[in-house]
N, C-alpha and C positions, 0 to 999 in steps of 0.2 A: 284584210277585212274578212269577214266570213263566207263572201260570196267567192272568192278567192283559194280560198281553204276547201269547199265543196267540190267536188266529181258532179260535170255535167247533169250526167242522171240523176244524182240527188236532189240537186235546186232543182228540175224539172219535177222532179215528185212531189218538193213540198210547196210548189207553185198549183200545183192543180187544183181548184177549189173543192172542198168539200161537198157541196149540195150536188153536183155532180157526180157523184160516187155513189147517190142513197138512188140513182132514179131504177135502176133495177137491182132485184137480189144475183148478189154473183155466185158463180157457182162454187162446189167445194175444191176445186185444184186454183181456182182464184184468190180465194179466201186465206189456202194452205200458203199460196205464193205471198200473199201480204202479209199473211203474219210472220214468214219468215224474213222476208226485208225488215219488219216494221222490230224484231226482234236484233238482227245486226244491226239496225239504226241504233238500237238503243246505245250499243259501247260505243262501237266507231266514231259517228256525228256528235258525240259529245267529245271527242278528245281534240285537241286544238291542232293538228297535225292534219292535211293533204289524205280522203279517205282510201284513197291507190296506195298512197305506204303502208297503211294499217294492215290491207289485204297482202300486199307482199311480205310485209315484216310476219306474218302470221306464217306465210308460206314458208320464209327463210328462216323460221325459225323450228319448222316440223322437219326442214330437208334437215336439217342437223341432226335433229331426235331422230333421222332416219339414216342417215351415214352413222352414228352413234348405234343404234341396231346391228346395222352390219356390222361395225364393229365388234360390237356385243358377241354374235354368232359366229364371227371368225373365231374368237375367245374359243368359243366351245372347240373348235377342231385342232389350234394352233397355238402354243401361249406363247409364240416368239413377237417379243412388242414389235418388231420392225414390219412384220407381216398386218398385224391389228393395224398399226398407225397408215400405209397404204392403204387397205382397206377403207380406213377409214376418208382418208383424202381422196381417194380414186372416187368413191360414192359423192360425196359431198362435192368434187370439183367436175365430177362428170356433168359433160354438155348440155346431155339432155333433163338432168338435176337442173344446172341451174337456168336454163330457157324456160323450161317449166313452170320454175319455183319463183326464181327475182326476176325473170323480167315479165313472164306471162302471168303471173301470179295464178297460176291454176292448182290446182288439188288434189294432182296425183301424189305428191309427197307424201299429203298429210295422209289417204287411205292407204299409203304403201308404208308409213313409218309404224302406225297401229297394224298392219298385217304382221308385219317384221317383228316387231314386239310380242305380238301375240303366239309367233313360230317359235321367238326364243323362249317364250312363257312355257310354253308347251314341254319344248326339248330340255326345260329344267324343272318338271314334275309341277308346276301350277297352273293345273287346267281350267280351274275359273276366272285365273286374270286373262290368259289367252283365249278363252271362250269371250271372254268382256271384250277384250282389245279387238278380236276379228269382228266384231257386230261391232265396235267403232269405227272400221273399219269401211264396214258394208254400208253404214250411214253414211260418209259421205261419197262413194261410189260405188255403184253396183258391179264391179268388177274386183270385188275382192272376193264374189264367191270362186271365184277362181282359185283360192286356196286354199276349201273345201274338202277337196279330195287329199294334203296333208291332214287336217283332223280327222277325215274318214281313216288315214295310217294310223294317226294317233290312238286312236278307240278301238282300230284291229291290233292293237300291237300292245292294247291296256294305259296309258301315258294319259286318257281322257277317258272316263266312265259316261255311261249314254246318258248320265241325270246330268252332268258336267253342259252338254248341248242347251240346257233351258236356259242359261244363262243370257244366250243369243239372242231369244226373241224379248228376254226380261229389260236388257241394255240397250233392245230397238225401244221399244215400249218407252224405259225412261228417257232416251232420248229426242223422241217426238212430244216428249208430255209440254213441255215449253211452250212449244208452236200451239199446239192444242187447248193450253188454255191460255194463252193471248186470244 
């Protein structure tokens, strides 16, 4: 049934009556917070699946794109496949990968699979997709400025030009515009 199909929180949310909602104006981090539920509601709760899987399958499926990365960047130092292929299972079957990713379904993967991307972007002369990837990055955690000071390498060393950086704020911008106009 569908009430079966729901995550607690959900039914609780679309249980709440409406009139109830309008008796004060809420403020703008309240506002920002519904429109981005009411934005994952849109895919999620319409797919006929349990919405706990949809978050971890989302998860498990960025830690790949992110053992895939490393992969990627071992590439650049090493081309002996037996080395790439560890790499790549070491990342992908590491502990804290998949506690993380399948069973807490949290979201360090996915900012760490775009940081990763964005490094290999870089270290293979395309500094607008690695400018885009680290401001995907940074959207969904704020700890990927923490990789900062490699593009500050990159622009002392020429591999990123300082118009290359407006990229960053261009790809936050498009990616709050959603929520924004919900």
């Amino acid at each position: 049934s569908e009430r079966t199909r729901k995550a607690p929180w959900r039914s609780s949310m679309y249980s709440r009556n409406s009139s109830s909602r309008r008796r004060s104006t809420p403020s703008f981090s309240a506002r920002m917070s519904s429109m981005k539920s009411n934005t994952s509601s849109l895919v999620i709760s319409r797919l006929p699946v349990y919405d706990l899987y949809c978050i971890k399958l989302c998860s498990i499926l960025f830690d790949v794109l992110l053992a895939l990365a490393s992969a990627k960047l071992t590439g650049l130092v090493t081309k002996r496949d037996g080395v790439i292929l560890a790499v790549f299972l070491g990342t992908l079957l590491a502990p804290t990968v998949l506690l993380n990713g399948a069973y807490w379904g949290q979201c360090d993967g996915i900012y760490a699979c775009f940081c990763l991307w964005g490094l290999y972007c870089g270290l293979t002369h395309r500094p607008i997709r690695a400018m885009a990837l680290l401001s995907c990055g940074f959207a969904f955690k704020l700890q990927a400025v923490f990789f900062l000071p490699v593009f500050l390498l990159f622009w002392i060393t020429g591999r990123v030009k300082w118009y290359h950086f407006a990229a960053f704020p261009a790809v936050n911008v498009a990616l709050v515009l959603p929520a924004v106009v919900m």
